[in-house]
PyMOL Python script that loads the backbone (N, CA, C, O; Angstrom):
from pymol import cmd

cmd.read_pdbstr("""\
ATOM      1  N   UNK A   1      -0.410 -10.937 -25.938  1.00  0.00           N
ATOM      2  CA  UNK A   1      -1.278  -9.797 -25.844  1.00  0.00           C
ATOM      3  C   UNK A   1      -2.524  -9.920 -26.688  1.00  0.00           C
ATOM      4  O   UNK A   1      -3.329  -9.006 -26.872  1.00  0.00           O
ATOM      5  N   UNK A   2      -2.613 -11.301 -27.249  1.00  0.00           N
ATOM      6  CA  UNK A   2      -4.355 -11.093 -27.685  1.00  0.00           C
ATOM      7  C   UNK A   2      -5.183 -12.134 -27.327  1.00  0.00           C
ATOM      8  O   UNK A   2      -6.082 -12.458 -28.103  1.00  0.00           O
ATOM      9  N   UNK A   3      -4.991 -12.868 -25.996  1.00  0.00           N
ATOM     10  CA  UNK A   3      -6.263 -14.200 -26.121  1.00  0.00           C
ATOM     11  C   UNK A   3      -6.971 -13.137 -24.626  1.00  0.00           C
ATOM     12  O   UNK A   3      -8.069 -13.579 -24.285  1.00  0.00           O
ATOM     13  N   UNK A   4      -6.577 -12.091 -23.908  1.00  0.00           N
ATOM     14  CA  UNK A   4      -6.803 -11.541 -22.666  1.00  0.00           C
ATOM     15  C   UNK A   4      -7.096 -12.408 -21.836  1.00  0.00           C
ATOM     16  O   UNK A   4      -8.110 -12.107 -21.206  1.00  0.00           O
ATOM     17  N   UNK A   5      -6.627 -13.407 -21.543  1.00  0.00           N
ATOM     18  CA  UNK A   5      -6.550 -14.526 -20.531  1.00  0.00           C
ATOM     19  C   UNK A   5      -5.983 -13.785 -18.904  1.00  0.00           C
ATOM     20  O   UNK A   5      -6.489 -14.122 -17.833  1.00  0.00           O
ATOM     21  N   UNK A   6      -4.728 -12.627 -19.040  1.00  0.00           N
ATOM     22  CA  UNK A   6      -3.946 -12.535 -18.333  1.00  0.00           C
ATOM     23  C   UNK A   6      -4.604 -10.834 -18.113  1.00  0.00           C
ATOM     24  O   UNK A   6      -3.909 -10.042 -17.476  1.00  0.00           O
ATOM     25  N   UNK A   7      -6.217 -10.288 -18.790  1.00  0.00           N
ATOM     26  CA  UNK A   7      -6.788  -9.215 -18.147  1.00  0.00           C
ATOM     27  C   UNK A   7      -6.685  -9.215 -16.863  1.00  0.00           C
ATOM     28  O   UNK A   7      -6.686 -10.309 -16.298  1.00  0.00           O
ATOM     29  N   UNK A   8      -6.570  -8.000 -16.083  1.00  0.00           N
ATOM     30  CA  UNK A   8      -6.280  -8.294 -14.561  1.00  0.00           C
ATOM     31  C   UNK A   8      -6.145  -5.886 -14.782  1.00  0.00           C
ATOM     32  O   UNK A   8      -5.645  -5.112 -15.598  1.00  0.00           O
ATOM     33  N   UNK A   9      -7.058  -5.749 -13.290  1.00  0.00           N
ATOM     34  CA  UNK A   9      -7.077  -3.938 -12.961  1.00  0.00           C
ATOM     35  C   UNK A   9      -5.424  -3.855 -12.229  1.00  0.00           C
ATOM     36  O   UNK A   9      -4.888  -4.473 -11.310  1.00  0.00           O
ATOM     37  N   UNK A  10      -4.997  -2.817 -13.112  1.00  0.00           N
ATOM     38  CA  UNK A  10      -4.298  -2.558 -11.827  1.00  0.00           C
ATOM     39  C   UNK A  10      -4.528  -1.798 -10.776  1.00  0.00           C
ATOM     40  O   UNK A  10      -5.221  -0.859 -11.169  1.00  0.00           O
ATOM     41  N   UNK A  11      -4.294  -1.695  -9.532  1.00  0.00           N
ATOM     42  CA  UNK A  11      -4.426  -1.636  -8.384  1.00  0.00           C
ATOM     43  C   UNK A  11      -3.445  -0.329  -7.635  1.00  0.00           C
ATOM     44  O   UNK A  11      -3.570   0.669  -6.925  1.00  0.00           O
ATOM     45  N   UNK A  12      -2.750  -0.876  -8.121  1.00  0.00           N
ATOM     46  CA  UNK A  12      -1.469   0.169  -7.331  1.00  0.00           C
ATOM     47  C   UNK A  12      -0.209  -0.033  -8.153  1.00  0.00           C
ATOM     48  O   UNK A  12       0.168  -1.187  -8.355  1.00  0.00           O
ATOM     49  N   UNK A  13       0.516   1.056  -8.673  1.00  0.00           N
ATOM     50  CA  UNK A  13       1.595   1.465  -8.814  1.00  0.00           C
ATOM     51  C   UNK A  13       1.510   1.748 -10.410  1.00  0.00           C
ATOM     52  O   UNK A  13       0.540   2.380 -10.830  1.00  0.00           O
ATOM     53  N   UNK A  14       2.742   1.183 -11.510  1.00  0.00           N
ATOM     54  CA  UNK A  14       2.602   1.820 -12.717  1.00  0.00           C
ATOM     55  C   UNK A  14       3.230   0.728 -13.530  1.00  0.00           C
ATOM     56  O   UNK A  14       3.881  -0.053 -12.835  1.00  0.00           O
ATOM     57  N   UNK A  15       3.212   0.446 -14.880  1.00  0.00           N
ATOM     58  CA  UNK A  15       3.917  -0.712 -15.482  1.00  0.00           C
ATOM     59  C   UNK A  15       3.607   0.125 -17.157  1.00  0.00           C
ATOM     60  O   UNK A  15       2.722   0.775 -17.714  1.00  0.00           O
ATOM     61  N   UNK A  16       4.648  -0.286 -17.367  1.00  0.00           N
ATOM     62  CA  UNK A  16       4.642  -0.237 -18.887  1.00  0.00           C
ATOM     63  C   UNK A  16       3.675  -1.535 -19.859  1.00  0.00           C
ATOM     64  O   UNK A  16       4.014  -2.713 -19.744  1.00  0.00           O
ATOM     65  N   UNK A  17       2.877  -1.271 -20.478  1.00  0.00           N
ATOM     66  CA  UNK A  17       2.168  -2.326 -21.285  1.00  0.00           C
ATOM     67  C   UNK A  17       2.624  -2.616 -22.625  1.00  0.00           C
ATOM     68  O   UNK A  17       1.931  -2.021 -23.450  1.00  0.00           O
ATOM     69  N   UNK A  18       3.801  -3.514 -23.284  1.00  0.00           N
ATOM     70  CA  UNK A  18       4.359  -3.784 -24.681  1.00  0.00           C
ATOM     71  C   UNK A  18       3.775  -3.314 -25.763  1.00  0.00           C
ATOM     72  O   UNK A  18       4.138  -2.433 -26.542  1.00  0.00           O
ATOM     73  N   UNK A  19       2.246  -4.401 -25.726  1.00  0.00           N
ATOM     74  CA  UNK A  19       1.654  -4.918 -26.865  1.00  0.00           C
ATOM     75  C   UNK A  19       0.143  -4.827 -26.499  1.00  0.00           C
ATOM     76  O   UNK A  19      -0.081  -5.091 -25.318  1.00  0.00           O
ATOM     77  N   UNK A  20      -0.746  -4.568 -27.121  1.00  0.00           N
ATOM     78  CA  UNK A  20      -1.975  -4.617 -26.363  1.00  0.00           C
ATOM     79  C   UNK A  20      -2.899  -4.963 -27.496  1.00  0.00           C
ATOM     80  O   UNK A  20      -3.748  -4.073 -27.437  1.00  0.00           O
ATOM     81  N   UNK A  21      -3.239  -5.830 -28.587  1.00  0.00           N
ATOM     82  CA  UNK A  21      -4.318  -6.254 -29.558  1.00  0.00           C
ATOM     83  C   UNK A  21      -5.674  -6.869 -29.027  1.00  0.00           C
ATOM     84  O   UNK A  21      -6.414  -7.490 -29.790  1.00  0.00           O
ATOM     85  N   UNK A  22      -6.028  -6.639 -27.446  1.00  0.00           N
ATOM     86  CA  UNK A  22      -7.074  -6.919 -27.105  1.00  0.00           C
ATOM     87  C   UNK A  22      -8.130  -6.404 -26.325  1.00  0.00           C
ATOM     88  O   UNK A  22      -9.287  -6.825 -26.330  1.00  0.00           O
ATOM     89  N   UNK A  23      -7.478  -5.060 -25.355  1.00  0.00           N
ATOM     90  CA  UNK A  23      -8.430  -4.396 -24.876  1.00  0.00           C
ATOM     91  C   UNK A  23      -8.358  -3.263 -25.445  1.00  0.00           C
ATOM     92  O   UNK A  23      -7.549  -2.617 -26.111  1.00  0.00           O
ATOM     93  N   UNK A  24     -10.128  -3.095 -24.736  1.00  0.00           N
ATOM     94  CA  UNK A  24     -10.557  -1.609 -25.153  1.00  0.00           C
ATOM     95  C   UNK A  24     -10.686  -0.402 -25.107  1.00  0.00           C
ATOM     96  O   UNK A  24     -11.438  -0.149 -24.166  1.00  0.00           O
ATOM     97  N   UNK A  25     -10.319   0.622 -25.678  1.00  0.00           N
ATOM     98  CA  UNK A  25      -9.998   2.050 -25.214  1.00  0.00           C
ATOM     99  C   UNK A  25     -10.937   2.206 -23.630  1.00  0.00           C
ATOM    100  O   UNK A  25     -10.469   2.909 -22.735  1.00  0.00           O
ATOM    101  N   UNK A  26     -12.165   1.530 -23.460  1.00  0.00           N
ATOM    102  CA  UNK A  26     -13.176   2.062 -22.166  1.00  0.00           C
ATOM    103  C   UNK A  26     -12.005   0.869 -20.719  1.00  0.00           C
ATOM    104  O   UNK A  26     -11.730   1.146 -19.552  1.00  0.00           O
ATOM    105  N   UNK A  27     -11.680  -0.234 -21.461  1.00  0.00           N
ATOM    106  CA  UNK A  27     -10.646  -1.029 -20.373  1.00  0.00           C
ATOM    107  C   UNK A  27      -9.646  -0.504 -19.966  1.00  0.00           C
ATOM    108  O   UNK A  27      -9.642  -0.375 -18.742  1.00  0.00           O
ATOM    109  N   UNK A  28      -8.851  -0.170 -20.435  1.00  0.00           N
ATOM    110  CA  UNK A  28      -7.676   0.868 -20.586  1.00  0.00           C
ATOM    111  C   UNK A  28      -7.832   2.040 -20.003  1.00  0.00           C
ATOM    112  O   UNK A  28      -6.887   2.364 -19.283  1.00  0.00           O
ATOM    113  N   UNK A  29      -9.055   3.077 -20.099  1.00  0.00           N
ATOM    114  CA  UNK A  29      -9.506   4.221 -19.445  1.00  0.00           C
ATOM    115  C   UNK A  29      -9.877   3.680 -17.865  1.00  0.00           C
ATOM    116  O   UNK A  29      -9.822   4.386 -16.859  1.00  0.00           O
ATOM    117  N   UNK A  30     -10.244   2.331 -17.913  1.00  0.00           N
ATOM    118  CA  UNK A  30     -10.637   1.935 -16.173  1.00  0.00           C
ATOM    119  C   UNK A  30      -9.728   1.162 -15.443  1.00  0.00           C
ATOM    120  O   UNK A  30     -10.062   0.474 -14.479  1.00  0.00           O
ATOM    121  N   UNK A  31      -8.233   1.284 -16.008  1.00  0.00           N
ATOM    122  CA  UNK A  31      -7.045   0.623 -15.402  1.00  0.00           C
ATOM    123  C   UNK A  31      -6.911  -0.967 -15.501  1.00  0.00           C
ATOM    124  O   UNK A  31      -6.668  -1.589 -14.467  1.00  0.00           O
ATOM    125  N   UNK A  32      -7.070  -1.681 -16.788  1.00  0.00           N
ATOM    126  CA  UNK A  32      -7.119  -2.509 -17.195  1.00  0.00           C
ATOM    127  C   UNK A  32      -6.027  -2.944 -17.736  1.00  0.00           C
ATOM    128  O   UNK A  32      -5.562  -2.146 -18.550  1.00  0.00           O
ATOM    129  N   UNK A  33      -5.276  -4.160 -17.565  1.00  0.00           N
ATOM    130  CA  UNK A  33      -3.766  -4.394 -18.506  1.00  0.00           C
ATOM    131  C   UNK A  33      -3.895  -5.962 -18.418  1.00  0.00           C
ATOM    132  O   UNK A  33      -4.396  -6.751 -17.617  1.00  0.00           O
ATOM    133  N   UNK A  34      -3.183  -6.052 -19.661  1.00  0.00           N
ATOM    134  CA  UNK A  34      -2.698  -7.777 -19.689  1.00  0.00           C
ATOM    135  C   UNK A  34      -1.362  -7.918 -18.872  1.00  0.00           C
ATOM    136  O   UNK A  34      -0.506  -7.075 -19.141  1.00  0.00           O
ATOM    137  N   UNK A  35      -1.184  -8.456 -18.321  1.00  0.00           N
ATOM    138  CA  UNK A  35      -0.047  -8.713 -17.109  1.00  0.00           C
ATOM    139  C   UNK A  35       1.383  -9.594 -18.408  1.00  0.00           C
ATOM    140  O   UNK A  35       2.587  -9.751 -18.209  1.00  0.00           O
ATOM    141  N   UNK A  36       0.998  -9.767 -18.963  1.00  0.00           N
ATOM    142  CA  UNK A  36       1.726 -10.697 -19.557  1.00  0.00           C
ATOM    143  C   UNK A  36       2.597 -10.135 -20.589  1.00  0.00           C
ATOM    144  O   UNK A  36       3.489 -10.799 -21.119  1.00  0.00           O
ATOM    145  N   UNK A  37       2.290  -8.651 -20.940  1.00  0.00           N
ATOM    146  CA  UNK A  37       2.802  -7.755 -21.591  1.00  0.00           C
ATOM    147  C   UNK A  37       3.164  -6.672 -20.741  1.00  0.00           C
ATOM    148  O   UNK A  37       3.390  -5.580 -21.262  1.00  0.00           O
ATOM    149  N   UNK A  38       3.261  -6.828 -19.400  1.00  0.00           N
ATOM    150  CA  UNK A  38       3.450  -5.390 -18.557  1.00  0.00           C
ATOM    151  C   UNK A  38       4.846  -5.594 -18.000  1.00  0.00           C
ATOM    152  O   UNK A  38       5.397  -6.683 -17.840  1.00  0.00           O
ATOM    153  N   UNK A  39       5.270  -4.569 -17.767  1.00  0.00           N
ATOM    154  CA  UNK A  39       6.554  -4.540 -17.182  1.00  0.00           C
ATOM    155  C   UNK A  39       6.424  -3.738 -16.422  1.00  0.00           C
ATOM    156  O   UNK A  39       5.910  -2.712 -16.867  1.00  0.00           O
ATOM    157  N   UNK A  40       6.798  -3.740 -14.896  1.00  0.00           N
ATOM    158  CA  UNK A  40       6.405  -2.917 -13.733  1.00  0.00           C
ATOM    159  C   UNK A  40       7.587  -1.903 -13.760  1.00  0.00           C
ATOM    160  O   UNK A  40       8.791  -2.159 -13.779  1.00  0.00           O
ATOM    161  N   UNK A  41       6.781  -0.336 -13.756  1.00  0.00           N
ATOM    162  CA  UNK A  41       7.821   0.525 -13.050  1.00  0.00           C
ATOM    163  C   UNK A  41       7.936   1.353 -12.109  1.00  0.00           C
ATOM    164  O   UNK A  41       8.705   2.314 -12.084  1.00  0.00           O
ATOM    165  N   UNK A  42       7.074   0.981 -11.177  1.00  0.00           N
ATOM    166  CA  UNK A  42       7.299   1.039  -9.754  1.00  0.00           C
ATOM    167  C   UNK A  42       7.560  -0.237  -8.829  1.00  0.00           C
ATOM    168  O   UNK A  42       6.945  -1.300  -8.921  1.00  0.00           O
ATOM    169  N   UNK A  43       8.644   0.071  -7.866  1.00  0.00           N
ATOM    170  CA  UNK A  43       8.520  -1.139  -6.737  1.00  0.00           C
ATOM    171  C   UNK A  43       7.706  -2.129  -6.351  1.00  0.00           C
ATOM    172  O   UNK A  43       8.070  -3.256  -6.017  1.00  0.00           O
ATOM    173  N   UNK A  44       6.650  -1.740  -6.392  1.00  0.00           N
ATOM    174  CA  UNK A  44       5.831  -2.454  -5.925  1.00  0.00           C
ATOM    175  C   UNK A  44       4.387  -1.966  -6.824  1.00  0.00           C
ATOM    176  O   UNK A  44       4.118  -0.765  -6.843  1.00  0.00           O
ATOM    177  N   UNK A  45       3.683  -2.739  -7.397  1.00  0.00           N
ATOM    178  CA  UNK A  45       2.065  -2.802  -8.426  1.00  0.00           C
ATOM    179  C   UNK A  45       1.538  -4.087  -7.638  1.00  0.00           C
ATOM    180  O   UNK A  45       2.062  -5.126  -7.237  1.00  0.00           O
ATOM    181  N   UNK A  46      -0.072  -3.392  -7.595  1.00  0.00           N
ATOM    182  CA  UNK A  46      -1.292  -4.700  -7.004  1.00  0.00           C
ATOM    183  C   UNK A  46      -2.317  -4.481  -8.223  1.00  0.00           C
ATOM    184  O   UNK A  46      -2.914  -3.589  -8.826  1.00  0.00           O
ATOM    185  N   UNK A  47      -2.091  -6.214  -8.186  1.00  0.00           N
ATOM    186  CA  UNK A  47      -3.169  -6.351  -9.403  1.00  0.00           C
ATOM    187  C   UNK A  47      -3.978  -7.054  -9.260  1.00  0.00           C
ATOM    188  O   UNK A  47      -3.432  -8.155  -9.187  1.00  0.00           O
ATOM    189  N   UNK A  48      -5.487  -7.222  -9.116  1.00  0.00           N
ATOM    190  CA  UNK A  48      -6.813  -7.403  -9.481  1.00  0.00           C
ATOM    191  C   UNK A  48      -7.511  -8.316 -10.002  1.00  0.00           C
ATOM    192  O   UNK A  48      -8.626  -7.880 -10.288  1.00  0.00           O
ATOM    193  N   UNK A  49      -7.333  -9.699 -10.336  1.00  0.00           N
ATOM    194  CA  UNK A  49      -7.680 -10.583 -11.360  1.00  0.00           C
ATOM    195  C   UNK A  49      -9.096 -10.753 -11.255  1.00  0.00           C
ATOM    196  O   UNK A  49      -9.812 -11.198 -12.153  1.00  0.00           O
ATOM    197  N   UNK A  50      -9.477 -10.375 -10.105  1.00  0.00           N
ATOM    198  CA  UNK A  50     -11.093 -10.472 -10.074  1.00  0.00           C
ATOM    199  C   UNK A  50     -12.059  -9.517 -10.402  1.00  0.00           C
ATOM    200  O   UNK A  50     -13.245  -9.742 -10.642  1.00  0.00           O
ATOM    201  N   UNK A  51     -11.594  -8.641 -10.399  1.00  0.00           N
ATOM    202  CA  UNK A  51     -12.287  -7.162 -10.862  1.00  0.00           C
ATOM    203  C   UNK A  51     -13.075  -7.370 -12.593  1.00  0.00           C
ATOM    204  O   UNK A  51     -13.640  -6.419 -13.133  1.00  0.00           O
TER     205      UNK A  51
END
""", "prot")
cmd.dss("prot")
cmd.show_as("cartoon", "prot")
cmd.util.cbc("prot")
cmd.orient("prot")
Protein backbone atom coordinates (compact mmCIF):
# COMPACT_ATOMS: atom_id res chain seq x y z
CA UNK A 1 0.00 0.00 0.00
CA UNK A 2 2.70 2.62 -0.61
CA UNK A 3 4.67 2.47 -4.05
CA UNK A 4 0.69 3.04 -5.83
CA UNK A 5 1.81 0.93 -8.62
CA UNK A 6 -1.55 -1.10 -8.21
CA UNK A 7 -3.73 2.69 -8.29
CA UNK A 8 -6.61 1.59 -10.41
CA UNK A 9 -10.83 3.65 -10.16
CA UNK A 10 -13.14 1.53 -9.11
CA UNK A 11 -15.81 1.02 -11.42
CA UNK A 12 -18.44 -1.05 -10.05
CA UNK A 13 -19.25 -2.68 -6.89
CA UNK A 14 -17.51 -2.24 -3.26
CA UNK A 15 -14.18 -3.63 -1.59
CA UNK A 16 -12.77 -3.04 1.57
CA UNK A 17 -9.24 -1.11 1.34
CA UNK A 18 -6.59 -2.60 4.37
CA UNK A 19 -3.90 -0.13 4.27
CA UNK A 20 -3.70 2.96 2.28
CA UNK A 21 -0.10 5.21 2.91
CA UNK A 22 -0.41 6.56 -0.57
CA UNK A 23 -3.42 8.13 -1.85
CA UNK A 24 -5.06 11.22 -1.47
CA UNK A 25 -8.05 12.32 0.41
CA UNK A 26 -9.16 14.14 -3.44
CA UNK A 27 -8.22 10.13 -4.93
CA UNK A 28 -10.21 8.47 -2.54
CA UNK A 29 -13.16 11.12 -2.86
CA UNK A 30 -12.97 10.15 -6.89
CA UNK A 31 -13.09 6.29 -6.32
CA UNK A 32 -9.56 5.55 -6.32
CA UNK A 33 -7.98 2.27 -4.51
CA UNK A 34 -4.83 0.26 -4.54
CA UNK A 35 -6.08 -3.17 -5.65
CA UNK A 36 -3.46 -4.81 -3.78
CA UNK A 37 -4.87 -3.87 -0.44
CA UNK A 38 -8.61 -4.31 -1.45
CA UNK A 39 -10.70 -7.01 -0.66
CA UNK A 40 -13.92 -7.21 -2.69
CA UNK A 41 -17.34 -7.16 -1.07
CA UNK A 42 -19.52 -7.46 -3.63
CA UNK A 43 -19.74 -10.33 -6.29
CA UNK A 44 -18.62 -8.83 -8.76
CA UNK A 45 -16.16 -5.02 -8.79
CA UNK A 46 -14.78 -3.37 -12.29
CA UNK A 47 -11.72 -1.77 -12.05
CA UNK A 48 -10.10 0.92 -14.18
CA UNK A 49 -6.32 0.87 -14.51
CA UNK A 50 -6.46 3.45 -17.08
CA UNK A 51 -8.41 6.12 -15.64
Amino acid sequence: GVCATCRCKLVEGEVEMLNNYSLEDWELEKGYILSCQSIPKTKKIVLDYDG
